[in-house]
C-alpha positions as CSV (number, residue, x, y, z in Angstrom):
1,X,7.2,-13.1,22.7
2,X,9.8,-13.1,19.9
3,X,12.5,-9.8,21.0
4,X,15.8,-11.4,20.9
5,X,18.4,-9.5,17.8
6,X,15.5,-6.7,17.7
7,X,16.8,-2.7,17.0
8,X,17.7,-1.8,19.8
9,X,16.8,2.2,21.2
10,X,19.9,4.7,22.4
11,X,17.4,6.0,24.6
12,X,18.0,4.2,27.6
13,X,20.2,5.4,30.6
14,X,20.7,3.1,33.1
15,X,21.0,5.1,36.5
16,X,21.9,1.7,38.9
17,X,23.7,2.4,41.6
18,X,22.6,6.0,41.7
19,X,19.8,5.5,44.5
20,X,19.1,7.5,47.5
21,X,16.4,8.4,49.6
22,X,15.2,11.0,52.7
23,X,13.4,13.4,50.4
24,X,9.9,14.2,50.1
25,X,8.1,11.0,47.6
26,X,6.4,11.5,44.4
27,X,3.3,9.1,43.9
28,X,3.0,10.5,41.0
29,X,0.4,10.1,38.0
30,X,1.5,9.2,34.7
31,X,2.9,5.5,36.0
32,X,1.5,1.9,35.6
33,X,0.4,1.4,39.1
34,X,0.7,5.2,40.0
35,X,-1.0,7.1,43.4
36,X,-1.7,2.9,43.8
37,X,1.7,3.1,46.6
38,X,-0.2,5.7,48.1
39,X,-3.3,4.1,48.5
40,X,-1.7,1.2,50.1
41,X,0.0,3.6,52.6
42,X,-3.4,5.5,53.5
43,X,-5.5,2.6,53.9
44,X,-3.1,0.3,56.2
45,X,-0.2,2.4,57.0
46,X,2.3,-0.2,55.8
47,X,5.3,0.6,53.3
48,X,3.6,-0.5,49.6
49,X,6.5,-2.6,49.6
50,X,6.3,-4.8,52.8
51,X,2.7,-6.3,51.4
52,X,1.9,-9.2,49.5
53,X,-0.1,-8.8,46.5
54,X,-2.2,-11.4,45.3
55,X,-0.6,-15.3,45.3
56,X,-3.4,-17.0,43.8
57,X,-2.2,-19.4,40.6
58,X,-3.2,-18.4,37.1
59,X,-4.5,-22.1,36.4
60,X,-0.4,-23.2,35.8
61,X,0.2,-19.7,33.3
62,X,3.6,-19.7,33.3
63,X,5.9,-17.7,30.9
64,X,9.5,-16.6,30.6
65,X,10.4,-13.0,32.2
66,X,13.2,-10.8,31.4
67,X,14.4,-11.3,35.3
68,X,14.9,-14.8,34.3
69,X,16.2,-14.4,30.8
70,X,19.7,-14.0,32.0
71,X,21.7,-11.4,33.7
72,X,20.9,-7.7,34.2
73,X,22.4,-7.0,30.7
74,X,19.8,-9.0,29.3
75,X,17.5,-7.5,31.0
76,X,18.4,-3.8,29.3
77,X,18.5,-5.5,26.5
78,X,14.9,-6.2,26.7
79,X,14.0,-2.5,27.6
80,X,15.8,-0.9,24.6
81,X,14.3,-3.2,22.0
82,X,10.5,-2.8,23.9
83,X,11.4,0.9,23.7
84,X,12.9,1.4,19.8
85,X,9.3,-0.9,18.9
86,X,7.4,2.0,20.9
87,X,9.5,4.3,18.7
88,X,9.0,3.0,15.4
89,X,5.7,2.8,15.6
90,X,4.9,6.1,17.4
91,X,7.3,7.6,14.9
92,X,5.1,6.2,12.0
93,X,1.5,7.4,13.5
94,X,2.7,10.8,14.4
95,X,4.1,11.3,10.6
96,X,1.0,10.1,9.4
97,X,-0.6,13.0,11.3
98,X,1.8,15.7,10.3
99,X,3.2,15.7,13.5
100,X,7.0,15.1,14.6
101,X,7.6,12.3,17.3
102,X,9.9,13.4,20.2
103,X,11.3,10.4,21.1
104,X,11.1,9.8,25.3
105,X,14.2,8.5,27.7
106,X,14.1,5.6,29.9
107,X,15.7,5.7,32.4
108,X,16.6,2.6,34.8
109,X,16.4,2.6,38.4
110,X,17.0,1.1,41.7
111,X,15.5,2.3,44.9
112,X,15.0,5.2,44.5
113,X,15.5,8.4,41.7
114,X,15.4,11.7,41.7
115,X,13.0,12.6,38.7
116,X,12.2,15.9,36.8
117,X,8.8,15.5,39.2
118,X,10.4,14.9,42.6
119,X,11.8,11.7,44.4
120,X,10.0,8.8,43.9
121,X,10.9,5.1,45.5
122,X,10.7,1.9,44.1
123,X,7.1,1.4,45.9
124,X,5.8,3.7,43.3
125,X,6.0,1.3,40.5
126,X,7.1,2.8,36.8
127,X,6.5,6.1,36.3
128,X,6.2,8.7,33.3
129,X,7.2,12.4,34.5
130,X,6.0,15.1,31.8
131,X,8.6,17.5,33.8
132,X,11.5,15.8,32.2
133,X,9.9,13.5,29.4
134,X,11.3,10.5,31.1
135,X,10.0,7.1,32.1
136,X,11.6,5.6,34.7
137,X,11.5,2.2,35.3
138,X,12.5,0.2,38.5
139,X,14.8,-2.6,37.5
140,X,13.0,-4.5,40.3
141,X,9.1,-4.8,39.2
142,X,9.2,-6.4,36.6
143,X,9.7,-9.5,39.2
144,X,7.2,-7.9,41.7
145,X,4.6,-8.4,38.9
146,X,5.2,-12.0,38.3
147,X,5.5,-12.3,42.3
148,X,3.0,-9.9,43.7
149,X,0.6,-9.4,41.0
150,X,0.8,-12.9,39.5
151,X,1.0,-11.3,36.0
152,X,4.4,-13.1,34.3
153,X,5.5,-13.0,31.1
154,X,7.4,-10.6,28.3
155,X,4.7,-9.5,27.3
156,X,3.4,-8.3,30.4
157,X,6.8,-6.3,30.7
158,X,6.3,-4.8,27.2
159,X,3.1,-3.8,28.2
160,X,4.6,-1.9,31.3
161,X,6.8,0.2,29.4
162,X,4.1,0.7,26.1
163,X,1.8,2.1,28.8
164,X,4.1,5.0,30.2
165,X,5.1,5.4,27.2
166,X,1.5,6.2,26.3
167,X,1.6,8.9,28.7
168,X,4.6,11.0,26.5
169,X,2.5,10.3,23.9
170,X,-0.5,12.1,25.4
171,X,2.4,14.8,27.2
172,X,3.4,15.4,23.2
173,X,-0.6,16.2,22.5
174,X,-0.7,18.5,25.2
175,X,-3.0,15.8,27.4
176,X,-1.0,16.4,30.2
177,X,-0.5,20.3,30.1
178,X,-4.6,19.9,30.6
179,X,-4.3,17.6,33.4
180,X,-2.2,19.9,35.3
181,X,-4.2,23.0,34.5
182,X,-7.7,21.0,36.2
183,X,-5.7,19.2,39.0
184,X,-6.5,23.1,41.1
185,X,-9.9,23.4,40.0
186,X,-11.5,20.6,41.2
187,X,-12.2,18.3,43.8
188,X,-10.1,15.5,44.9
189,X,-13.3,12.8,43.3
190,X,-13.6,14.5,40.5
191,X,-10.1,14.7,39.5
192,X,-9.4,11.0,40.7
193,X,-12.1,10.2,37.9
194,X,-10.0,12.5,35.3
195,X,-6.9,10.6,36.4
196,X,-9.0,7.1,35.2
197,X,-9.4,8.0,32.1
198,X,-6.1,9.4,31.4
199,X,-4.7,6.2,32.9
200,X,-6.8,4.2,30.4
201,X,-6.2,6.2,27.3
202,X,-2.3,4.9,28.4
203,X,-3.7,1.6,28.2
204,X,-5.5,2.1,25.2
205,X,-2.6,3.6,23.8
206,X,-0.2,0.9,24.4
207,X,-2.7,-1.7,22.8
208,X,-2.0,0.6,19.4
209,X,1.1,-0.3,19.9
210,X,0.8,-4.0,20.1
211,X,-1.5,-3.6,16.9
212,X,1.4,-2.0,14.9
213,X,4.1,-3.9,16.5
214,X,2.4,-7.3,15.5
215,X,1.6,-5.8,12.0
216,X,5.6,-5.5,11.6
217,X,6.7,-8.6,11.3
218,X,10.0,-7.6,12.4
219,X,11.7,-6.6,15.7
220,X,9.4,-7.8,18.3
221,X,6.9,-10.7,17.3
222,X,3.1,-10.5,19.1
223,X,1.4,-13.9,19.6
224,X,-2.3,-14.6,20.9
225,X,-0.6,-16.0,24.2
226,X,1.6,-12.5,24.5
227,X,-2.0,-10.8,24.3
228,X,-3.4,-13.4,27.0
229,X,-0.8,-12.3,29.2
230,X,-1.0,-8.7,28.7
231,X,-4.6,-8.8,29.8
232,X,-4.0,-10.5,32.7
233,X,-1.6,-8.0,33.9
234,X,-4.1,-5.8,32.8
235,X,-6.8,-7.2,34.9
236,X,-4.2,-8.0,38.1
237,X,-3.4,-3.7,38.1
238,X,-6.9,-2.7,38.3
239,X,-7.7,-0.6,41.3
240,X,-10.8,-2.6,42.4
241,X,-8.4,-5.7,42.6
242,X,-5.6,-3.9,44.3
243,X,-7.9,-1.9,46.8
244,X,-9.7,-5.6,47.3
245,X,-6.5,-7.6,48.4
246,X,-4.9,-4.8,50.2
247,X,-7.7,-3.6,52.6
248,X,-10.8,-5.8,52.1
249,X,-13.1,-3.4,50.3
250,X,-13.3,-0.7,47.3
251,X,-13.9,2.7,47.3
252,X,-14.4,3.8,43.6
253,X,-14.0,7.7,44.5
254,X,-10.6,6.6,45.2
255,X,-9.5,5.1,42.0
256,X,-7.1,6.8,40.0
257,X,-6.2,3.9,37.1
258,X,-9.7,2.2,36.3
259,X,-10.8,-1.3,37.2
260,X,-9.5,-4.4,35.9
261,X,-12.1,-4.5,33.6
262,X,-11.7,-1.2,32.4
263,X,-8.0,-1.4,31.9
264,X,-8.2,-4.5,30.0
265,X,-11.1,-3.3,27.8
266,X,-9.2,0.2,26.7
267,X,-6.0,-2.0,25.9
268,X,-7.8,-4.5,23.8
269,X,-9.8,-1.7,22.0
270,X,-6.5,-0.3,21.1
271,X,-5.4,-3.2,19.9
272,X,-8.1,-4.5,18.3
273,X,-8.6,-1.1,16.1
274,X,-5.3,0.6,16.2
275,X,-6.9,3.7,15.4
276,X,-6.0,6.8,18.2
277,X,-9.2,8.3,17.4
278,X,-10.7,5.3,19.2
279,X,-9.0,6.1,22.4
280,X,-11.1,8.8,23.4
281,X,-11.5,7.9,27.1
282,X,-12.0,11.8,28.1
283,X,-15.6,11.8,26.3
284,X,-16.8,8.3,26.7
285,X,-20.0,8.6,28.4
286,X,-19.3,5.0,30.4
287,X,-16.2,6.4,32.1
């Protein structure tokens, strides 16, 4: 992936340094791995943190990360170009619509943060809170996916920070307002399955923005391989896979994000079509 001398976004605060902890967590919904933390917790009782995630090769798939582009300045660098791309693009499709495009903050992490939606560690993986319109992103994980979840590359980055983006997209279209209205009326299965599909509309959403981003031809330059690896993180977040390597089996009432299969279809479809109206995961009849 092509970033480097890319617009960069003013929307990024970088919060290092500001960590704390000995509050009540948030495993909250809306993030890239999500309640995923919490599952970990429940089913061994270890910290989501002290457990090694999936060290099997990817046939020699190797590919350049922002933890290993240079120093942490580089790194932010990275996130505010990924982000302005998200905001071109999402600026574009909303206009197209009729609609104004509330651009989201990022905000940069270490440990912990205290978010809009509570206190969340660093075991809860990035994270979009509709409380605040925030996504917050642990300067850490981005090495945690190429070493725990075996999922390397820009790319795969990008893809981290299109999906939570995806969720302020759906908090602009009042997706989330409806999520929070059903999370009382329901049971814990049936709102884990409503959770999937928002999850995967995220995905779907962030393969939209891959479409537009490789349609540019400026900024940020998409290749087949930078697709290759988004799908492999894709497939290495899925809750079948994560449930699998941390506790042996899979309990699908418990998922939250979709499989591997399912979060890997939903970003190619978005991709693939670039067309929102394709992303309708709440009234597909196979979810």
């Amino acid at each position: 992936m092509q970033w480097f001398g890319g617009r960069e976004s003013n929307n990024v605060e970088d919060g290092n340094g500001s960590g704390g902890g000995g509050r009540g967590l948030i495993f909250g919904g809306g993030g890239i791995l999500g309640v995923i933390g919490l599952l970990f917790y429940l089913f061994t009782g270890n910290d989501p943190q002290q457990i090694g995630i999936g060290r099997q090769s990817n046939d020699g798939y190797e590919q350049q990360t922002s933890s290993q582009i240079g120093s942490k300045s580089m790194q932010t660098h990275f996130v505010k170009v990924v982000l302005a791309g998200t905001e071109d693009v999402w600026d574009s499709l909303f206009r197209a619509e009729g609609r104004t495009y509330v651009k989201p903050k990022l905000f940069l992490y270490s440990e912990g943060v205290e978010a809009g939606c509570g206190y969340a560690t660093s075991a809860t993986g990035p994270f979009y809170c509709p409380a605040d319109s925030k996504v917050y992103l642990d300067t850490a994980f981005f090495s945690e996916m190429q070493e725990r979840f075996h999922a390397p590359g820009l790319a795969a980055e990008a893809y981290v920070i299109a999906h939570e983006v995806g969720h302020h997209v759906q908090n602009l279209l009042g997706v989330s307002a409806k999520m929070d209205d059903a999370r009382n009326q329901m049971s814990k299965t049936e709102y884990n399955k409503l959770s999937v599909k928002l999850e995967l509309q995220a995905d779907f959403y962030a393969g939209v923005w891959a479409h537009y981003e490789q349609a540019k031809g400026k900024g940020i330059v998409i290749e087949r391989s930078d697709i290759d690896s988004i799908l492999i993180a894709a497939h290495a977040i899925g809750d079948d896979r994560l449930q699998k390597q941390a506790t042996g089996h899979v309990s699908p009432d418990s998922f939250t994000h979709g499989t591997s299969a399912q979060r890997a279809y939903w970003f190619k479809k978005g991709f693939d079509t670039g067309d929102m109206k394709e992303g309708d995961t709440f009234g597909s009849a196979d979810l």
